[in-house]
C-alpha positions in Angstrom: -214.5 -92.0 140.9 -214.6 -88.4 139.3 -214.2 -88.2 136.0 -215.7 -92.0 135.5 -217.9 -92.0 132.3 -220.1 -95.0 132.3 -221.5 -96.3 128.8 -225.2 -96.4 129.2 -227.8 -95.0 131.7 -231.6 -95.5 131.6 -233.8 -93.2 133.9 -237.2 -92.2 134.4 -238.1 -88.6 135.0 -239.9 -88.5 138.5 -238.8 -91.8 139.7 -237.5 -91.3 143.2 -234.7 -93.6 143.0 -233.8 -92.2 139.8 -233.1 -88.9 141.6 -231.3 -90.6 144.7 -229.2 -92.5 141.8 -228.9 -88.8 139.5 -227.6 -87.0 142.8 -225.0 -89.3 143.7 -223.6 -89.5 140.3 -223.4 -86.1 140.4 -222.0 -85.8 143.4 -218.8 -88.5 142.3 -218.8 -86.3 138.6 -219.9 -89.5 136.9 -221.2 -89.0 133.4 -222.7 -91.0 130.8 -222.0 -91.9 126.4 -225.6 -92.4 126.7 -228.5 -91.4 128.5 -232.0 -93.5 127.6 -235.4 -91.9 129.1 -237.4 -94.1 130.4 -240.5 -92.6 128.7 -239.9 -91.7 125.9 -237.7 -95.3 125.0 -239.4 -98.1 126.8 -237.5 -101.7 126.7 -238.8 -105.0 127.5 -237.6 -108.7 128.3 -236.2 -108.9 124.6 -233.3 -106.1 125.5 -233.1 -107.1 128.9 -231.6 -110.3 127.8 -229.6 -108.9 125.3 -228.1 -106.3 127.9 -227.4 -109.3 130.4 -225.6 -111.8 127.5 -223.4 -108.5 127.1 -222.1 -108.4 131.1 -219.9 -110.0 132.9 -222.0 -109.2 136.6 -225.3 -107.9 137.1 -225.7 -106.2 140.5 -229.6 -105.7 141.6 -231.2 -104.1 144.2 -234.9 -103.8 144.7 -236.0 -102.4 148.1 -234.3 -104.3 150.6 -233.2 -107.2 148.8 -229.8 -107.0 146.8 -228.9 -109.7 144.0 -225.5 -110.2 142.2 -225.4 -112.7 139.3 -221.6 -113.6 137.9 -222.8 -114.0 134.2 -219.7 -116.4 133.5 -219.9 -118.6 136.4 -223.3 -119.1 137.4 -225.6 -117.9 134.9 -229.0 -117.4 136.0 -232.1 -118.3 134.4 -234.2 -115.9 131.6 -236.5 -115.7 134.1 -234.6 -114.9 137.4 -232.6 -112.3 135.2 -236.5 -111.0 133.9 -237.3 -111.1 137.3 -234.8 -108.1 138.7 -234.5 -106.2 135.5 -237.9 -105.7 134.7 -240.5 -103.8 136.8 -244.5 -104.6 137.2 -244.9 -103.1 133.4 -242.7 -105.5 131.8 -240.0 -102.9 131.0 -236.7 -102.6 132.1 -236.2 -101.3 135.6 -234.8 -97.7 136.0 -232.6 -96.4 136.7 -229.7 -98.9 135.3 -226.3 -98.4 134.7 -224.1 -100.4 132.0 -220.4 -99.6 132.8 -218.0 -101.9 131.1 -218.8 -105.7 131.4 -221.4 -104.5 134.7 -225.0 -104.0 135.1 -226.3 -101.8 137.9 -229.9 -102.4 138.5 -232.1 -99.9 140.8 -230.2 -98.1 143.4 -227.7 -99.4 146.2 -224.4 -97.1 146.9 -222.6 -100.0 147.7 -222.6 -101.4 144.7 -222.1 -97.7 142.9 -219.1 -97.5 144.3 -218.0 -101.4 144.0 -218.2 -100.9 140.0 -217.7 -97.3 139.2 -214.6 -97.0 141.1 -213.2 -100.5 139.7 -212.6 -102.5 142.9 
């Protein structure tokens, strides 16, 4: 996975799982093209859509419960894709990761290494 640079993170400075996602990027010597702040660029439901018609998979996680939608196959409603991209502000969820045709929402190893190492 070193050396993988992914096309587009958004974080949030002081988010916990921001950190957890930031060490283990740093850890496999992933960079980014772009890195969004959280607070200083907030996106809602309007971008969120727009970043899921642009993927192939999106891969959540939030807490305990992991979701992965195949964007050509079974494409899931506006509002089940609103649903685990947004958080309780109505802005997207941090930290994400766009890396080719995926979308990593929240946090879940698992699924880091699934998409960033291509397999």
């Amino acid at each position: 996975m070193a050396g993988v640079v992914v096309d587009w993170r958004y974080t949030r400075q002081g988010c916990t799982t921001c950190e957890r996602a930031q060490d283990f990027l740093d850890a496999h010597k992933v960079d980014a093209r772009e890195v969004v702040d959280a607070r200083k660029r907030t996106l809602g439901s309007n971008e969120a859509l727009s970043l899921a018609a642009s993927v192939d998979n999106i891969y959540a996680r939030k807490g305990a419960k992991k979701v992965h939608f195949d964007m050509r196959k079974d494409k899931p409603s506006e509002q089940e894709l609103l649903a685990v991209m947004l958080g309780p502000t109505g802005n997207l969820r941090a930290p994400m990761i766009k890396h080719g045709k995926n979308l990593l929402v929240g946090f879940d190893p698992d699924n880091y290494v699934k998409v960033l190492s291509g397999k």
